[in-house]
N, C-alpha and C positions, 0 to 999 in steps of 0.2 A: 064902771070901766067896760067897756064892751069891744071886745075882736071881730074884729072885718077882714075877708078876704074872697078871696073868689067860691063861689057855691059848685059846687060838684054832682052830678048826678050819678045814678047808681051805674049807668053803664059809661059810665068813664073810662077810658083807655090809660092804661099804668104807663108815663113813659118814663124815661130817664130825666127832663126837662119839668115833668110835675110833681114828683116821687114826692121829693122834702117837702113841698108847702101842702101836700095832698095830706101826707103823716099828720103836720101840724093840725089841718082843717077837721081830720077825726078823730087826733084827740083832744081838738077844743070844746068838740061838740061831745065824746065822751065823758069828759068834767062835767060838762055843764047840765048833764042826763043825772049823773049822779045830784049836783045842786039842786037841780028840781023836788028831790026824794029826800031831802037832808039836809037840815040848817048847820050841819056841823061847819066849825070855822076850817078844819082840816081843808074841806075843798074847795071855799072862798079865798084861802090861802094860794092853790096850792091854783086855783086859775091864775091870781095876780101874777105869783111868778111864773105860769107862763107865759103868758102876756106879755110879761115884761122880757123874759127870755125870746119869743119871738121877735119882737121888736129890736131889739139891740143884737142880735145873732150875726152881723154882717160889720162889726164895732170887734173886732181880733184882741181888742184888750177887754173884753166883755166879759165875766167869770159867770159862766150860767148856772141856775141853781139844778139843785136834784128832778127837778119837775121835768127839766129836760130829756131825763132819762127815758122818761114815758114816751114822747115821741119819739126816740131813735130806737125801739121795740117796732112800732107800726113801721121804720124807714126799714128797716131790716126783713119785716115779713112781706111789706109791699115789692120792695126792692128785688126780692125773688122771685116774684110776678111780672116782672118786667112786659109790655107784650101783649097783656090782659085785657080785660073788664073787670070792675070789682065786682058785675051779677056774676062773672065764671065761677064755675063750681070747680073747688079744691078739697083738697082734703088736710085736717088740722088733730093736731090732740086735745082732746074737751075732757077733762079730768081722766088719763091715762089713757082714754080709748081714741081710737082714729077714728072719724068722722067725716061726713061730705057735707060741706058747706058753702056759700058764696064767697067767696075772698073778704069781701068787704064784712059778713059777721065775723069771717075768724080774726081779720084784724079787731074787732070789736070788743072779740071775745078777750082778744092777748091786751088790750088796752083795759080794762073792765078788773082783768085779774092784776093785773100788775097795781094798780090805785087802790083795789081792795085788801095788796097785802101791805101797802103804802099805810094806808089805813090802819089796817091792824097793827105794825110796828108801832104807828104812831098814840097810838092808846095804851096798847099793851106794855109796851116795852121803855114805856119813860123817857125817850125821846123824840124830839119834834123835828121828827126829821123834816116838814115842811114848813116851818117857823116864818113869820113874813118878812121878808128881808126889806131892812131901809135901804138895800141899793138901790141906786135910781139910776135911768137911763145914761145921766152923762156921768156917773160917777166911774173915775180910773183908778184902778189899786197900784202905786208903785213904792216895791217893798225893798226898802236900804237891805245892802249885805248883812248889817245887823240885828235886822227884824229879822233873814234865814238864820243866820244863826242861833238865834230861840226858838225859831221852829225846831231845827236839826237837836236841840237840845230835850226840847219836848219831845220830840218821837224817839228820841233814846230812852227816853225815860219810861215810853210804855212799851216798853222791855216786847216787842214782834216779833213772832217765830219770820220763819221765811216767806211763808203763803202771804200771812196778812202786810208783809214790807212790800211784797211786789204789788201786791192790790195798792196798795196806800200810795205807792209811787205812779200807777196809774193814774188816780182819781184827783192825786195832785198835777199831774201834766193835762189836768182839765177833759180826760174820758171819761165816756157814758158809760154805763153800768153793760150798755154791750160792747164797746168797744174795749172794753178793761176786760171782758170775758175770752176775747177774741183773743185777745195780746197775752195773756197766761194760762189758755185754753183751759177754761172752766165752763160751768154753767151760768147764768146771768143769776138763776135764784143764787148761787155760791161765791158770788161777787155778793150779793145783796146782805148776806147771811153775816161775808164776813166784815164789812160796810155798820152794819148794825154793829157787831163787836169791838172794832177801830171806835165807832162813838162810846159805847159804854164805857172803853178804858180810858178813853180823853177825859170824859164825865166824873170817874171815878179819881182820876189824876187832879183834876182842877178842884173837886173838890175836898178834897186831903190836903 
């Protein structure tokens, strides 16, 4: 399966009109840097679905997977370049220190980390968070009142402080790990942390 779309050069100008599909094109091409290095199934997965989340993103009853996440990190850091080139030198945080770099490494860098800690959950921590999903392009999810109702049942059941209800109540109104940061003014790694904890208790719940 192979992603096509327009090629961009380094002295590309950031506008408002290229932002989104600019995100998409450097983190297709950041998976795909990683595939080169590594036959893990993690990131043959984890391009499918975006691929597949690119493709169907403009389908409003589309439910995107977690993969998505990853490019709304580069829409968010491009997005405040607005104006740019991505050779302009900015300045970024590269393991706590500030740093001067071209726009387009520091997006690199924030897309680089973010999949490596994707990674690492996904080894360490016994869940798959990027599992390959059999949704396919034309599939529509519509869920009876009574299918909510066993959701509403199940999440009472895993018994949520406050923090993790309102994350949960994000993630289920279909936000990205930043835009759920944004909306409960957290950090994106502290969405992510407690995203990982929400699955373990589900995990734990389903299998009791």
């Amino acid at each position: 399966m192979n992603f096509k779309c327009k090629t961009y050069a380094c002295d590309e100008i950031i506008t408002i009109n290229n932002v989104k599909e600019l995100s998409e094109y450097l983190t297709v091409n950041c998976v795909k840097s990683f595939m080169r290095f590594s036959r893990s199934d993690f990131y043959f997965n984890l391009y499918d679905n975006l691929f597949r989340d690119i493709r169907c993103k403009n389908n409003y009853r589309y439910i995107f997977s977690s993969a998505y996440d990853i490019v709304m990190d580069a829409y968010c850091f491009l997005y405040s370049h607005l104006g740019k080139r991505l050779n302009d030198i900015t300045k970024a945080s590269k393991y706590g220190v500030l740093k001067e770099m071209t726009i387009l490494s520091g997006c690199m860098f924030i897309l680089s980390k973010h999949i490596r800690q994707d990674f690492f959950s996904y080894h360490c921590k016994d869940i798959d968070i990027c599992r390959k999903s059999d949704l396919r392009i034309n599939d529509i999810y519509d869920y009876s009142e009574q299918e909510w109702l066993k959701v509403d049942e199940t999440i009472e059941k895993l018994e949520l402080n406050e923090n993790e209800r309102k994350t949960l109540d994000c993630l289920l109104d279909g936000k990205s790990l930043s835009e759920t940061a944004r909306t409960i003014s957290c950090g994106v790694s502290t969405v992510f942390d407690r995203r990982a904890k929400l699955q373990e208790k589900y995990l734990s719940l389903m299998h009791n």
